[in-house]
C-alpha positions in Angstrom: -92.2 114.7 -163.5 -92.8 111.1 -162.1 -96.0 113.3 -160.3 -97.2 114.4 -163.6 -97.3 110.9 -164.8 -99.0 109.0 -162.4 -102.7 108.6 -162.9 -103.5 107.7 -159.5 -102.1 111.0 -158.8 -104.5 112.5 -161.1 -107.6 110.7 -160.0 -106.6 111.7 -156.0 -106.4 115.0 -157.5 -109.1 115.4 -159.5 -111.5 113.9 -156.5 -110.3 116.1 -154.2 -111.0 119.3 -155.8 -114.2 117.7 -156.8 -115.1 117.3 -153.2 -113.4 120.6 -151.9 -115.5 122.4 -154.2 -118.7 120.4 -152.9 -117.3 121.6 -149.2 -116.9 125.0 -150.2 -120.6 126.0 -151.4 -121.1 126.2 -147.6 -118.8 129.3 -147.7 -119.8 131.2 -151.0 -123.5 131.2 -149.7 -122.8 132.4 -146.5 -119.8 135.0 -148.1 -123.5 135.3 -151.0 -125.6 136.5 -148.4 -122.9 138.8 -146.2 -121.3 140.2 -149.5 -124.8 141.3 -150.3 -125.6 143.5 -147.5 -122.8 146.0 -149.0 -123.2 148.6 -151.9 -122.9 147.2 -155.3 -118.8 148.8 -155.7 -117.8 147.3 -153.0 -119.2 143.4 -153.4 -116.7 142.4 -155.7 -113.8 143.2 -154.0 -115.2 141.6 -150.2 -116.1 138.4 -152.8 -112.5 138.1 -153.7 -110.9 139.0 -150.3 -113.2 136.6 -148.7 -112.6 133.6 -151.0 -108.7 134.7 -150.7 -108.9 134.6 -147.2 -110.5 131.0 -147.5 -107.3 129.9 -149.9 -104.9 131.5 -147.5 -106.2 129.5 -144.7 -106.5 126.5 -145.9 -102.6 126.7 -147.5 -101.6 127.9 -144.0 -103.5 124.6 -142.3 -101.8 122.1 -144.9 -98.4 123.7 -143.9 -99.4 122.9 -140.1 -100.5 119.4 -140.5 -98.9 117.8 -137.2 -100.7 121.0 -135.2 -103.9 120.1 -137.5 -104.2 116.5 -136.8 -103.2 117.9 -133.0 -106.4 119.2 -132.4 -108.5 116.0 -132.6 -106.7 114.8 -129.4 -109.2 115.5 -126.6 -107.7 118.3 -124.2 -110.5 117.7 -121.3 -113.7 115.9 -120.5 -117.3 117.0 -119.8 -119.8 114.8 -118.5 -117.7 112.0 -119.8 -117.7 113.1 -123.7 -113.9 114.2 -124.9 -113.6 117.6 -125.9 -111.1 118.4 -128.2 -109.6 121.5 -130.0 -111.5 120.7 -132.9 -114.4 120.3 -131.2 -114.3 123.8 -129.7 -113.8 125.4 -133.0 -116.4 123.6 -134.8 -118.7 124.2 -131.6 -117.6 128.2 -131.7 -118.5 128.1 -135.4 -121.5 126.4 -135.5 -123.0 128.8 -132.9 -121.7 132.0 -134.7 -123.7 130.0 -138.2 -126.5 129.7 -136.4 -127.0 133.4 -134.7 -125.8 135.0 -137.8 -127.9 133.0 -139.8 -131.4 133.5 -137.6 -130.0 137.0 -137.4 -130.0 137.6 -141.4 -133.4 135.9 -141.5 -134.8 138.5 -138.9 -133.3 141.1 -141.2 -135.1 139.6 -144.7 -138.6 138.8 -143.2 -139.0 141.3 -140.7 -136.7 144.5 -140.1 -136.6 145.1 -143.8 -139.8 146.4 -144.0 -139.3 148.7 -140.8 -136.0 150.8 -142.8 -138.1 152.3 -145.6 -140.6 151.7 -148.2 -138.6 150.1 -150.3 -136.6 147.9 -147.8 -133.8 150.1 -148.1 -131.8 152.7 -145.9 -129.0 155.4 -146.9 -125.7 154.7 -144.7 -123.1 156.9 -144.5 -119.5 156.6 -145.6 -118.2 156.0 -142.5 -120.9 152.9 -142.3 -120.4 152.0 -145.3 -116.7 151.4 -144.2 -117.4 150.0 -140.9 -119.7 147.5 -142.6 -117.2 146.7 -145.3 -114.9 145.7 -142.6 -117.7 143.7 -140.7 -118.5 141.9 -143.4 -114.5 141.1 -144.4 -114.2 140.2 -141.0 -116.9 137.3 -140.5 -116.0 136.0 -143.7 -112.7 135.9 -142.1 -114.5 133.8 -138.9 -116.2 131.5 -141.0 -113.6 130.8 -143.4 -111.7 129.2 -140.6 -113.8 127.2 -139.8 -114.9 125.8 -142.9 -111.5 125.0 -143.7 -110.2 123.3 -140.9 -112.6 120.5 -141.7 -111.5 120.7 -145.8 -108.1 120.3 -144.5 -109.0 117.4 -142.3 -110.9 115.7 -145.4 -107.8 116.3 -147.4 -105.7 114.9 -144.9 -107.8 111.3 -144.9 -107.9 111.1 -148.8 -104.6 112.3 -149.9 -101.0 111.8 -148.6 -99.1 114.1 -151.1 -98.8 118.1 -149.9 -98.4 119.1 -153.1 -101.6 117.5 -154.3 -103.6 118.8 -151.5 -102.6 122.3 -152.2 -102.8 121.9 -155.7 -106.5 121.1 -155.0 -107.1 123.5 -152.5 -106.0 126.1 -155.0 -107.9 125.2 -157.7 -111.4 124.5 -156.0 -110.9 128.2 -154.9 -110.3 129.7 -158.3 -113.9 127.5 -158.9 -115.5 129.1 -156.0 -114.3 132.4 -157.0 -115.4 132.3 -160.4 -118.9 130.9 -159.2 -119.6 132.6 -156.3 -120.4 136.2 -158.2 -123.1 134.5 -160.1 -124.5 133.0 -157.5 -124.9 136.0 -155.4 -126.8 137.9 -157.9 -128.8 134.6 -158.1 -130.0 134.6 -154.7 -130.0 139.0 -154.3 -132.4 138.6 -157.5 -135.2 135.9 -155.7 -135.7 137.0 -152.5 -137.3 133.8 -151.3 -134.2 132.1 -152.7 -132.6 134.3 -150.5 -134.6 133.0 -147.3 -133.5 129.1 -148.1 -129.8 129.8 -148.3 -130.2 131.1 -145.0 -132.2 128.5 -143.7 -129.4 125.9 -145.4 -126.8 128.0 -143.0 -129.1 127.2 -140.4 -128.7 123.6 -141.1 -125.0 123.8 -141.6 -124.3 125.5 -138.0 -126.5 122.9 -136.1 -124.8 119.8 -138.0 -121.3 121.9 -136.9 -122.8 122.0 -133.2 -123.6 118.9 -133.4 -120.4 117.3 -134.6 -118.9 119.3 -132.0 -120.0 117.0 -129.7 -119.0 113.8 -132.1 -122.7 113.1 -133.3 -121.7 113.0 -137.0 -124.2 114.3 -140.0 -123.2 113.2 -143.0 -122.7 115.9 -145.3 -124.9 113.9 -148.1 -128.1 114.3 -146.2 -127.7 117.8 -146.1 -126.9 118.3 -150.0 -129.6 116.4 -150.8 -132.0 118.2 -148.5 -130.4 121.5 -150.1 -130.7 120.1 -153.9 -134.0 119.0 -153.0 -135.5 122.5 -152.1 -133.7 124.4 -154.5 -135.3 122.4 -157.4 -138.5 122.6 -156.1 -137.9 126.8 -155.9 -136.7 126.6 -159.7 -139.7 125.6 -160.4 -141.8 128.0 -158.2 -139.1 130.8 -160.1 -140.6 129.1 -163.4 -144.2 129.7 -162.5 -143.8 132.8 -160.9 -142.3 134.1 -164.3 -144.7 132.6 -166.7 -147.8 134.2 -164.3 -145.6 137.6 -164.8 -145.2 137.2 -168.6 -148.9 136.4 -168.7 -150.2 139.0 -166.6 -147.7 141.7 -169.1 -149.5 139.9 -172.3 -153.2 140.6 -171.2 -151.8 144.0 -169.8 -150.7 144.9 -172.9 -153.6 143.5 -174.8 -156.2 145.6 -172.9 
């Protein structure tokens, strides 16, 4: 009860989820853009595995904080720069951002056009599976590394377990509740599409980076991000008046 009645216990709390929610749209554009390469039944269901997988994580980090805070002791050297555990999995992660990003990119601009005349091909069920299962799987990849940073944030703002969770928990019942709209945001405007991957892109070199302790703040990024998304709001804007205008005069002749 004395929890309940603190207000700096509040404020930690409600900054927290404020900023793991801010963390976490990293993960529902890249679980966006996976989630949508499966058949419309199936999205759902790899949307809320994914983002479970994410909560399930993260809990099971805050439980192992001693190993946690562990891995930012260097375990060897290279070329005099410290290379800790850390390190290696934001390194690992960054790399696997960046290919699968590039990769998705080749996919939209380029091999799309080479499946059919509508972009589109026929897979079987066994595919379909296999793909389900892909999918699940580097969610599952990607999830940990996104969260072993959240956790590390948590760590340095908060001391209480019980706050960290409850903001861990919380921020993912956000994410989960956002992430479906946005996915049929971006699978709607292709070009959309095309910038959240190249945001990914962005995300796995500043993970690479960090890797090797050069430090991008997180702010540049989100501005660069909130930057070109408004100015493709208001390309979506045009392109739809032109549209509407083109269906008027259409209609009129």
């Amino acid at each position: 009860m004395e929890v309940l009645s603190d207000p700096n216990l509040w404020i930690a709390f409600a900054m927290l989820t404020a900023l793991e929610i801010v963390l976490g749209i990293d993960n529902i554009i890249f679980i966006s853009i996976l989630v949508s390469r499966l058949p419309p039944e199936q999205r759902d269901t790899a949307r809320r595995l994914g983002l479970g997988f994410a909560m399930l994580t993260r809990l099971l980090l805050l439980f192992s904080l001693t190993w946690v805070m562990g891995l930012t002791a260097d375990l060897f050297h290279v070329v005099g720069q410290g290379i800790s555990g850390r390190d290696i999995v934001l390194l690992l992660g960054g790399l696997f951002l960046l290919y699968k990003a590039t990769h998705e990119i080749f996919i939209e601009v380029e091999a799309r056009e080479q499946d059919s005349p509508d972009g589109r091909v026929t897979p079987t069920a066994a595919a379909r599976r296999g793909a389900y299962w892909a999918v699940i799987g580097q969610i599952g990849i990607i999830d940990i590394v996104f969260s072993l940073d959240s956790v590390i944030t948590a760590v340095g703002m908060v001391e209480q377990i019980e706050i960290m969770i409850a903001a861990v928990v919380t921020s993912v019942i956000v994410m989960l509740v956002a992430a479906k709209p946005i996915g049929e945001f971006v699978e709607r405007h292709p070009s959309v599409k095309v910038l959240a991957l190249a945001f990914l892109v962005m995300i796995g070199m500043a993970l690479t980076a960090e890797a090797f302790d050069a430090h991008v703040p997180k702010g540049y990024i989100y501005a660069a991000m909130a930057f070109s998304l408004a100015v493709e709001a208001l390309n979506i804007r045009s392109r739809s008046k032109r549209q509407a205008l083109a269906a008027a005069a259409k209609l009129a002749s």
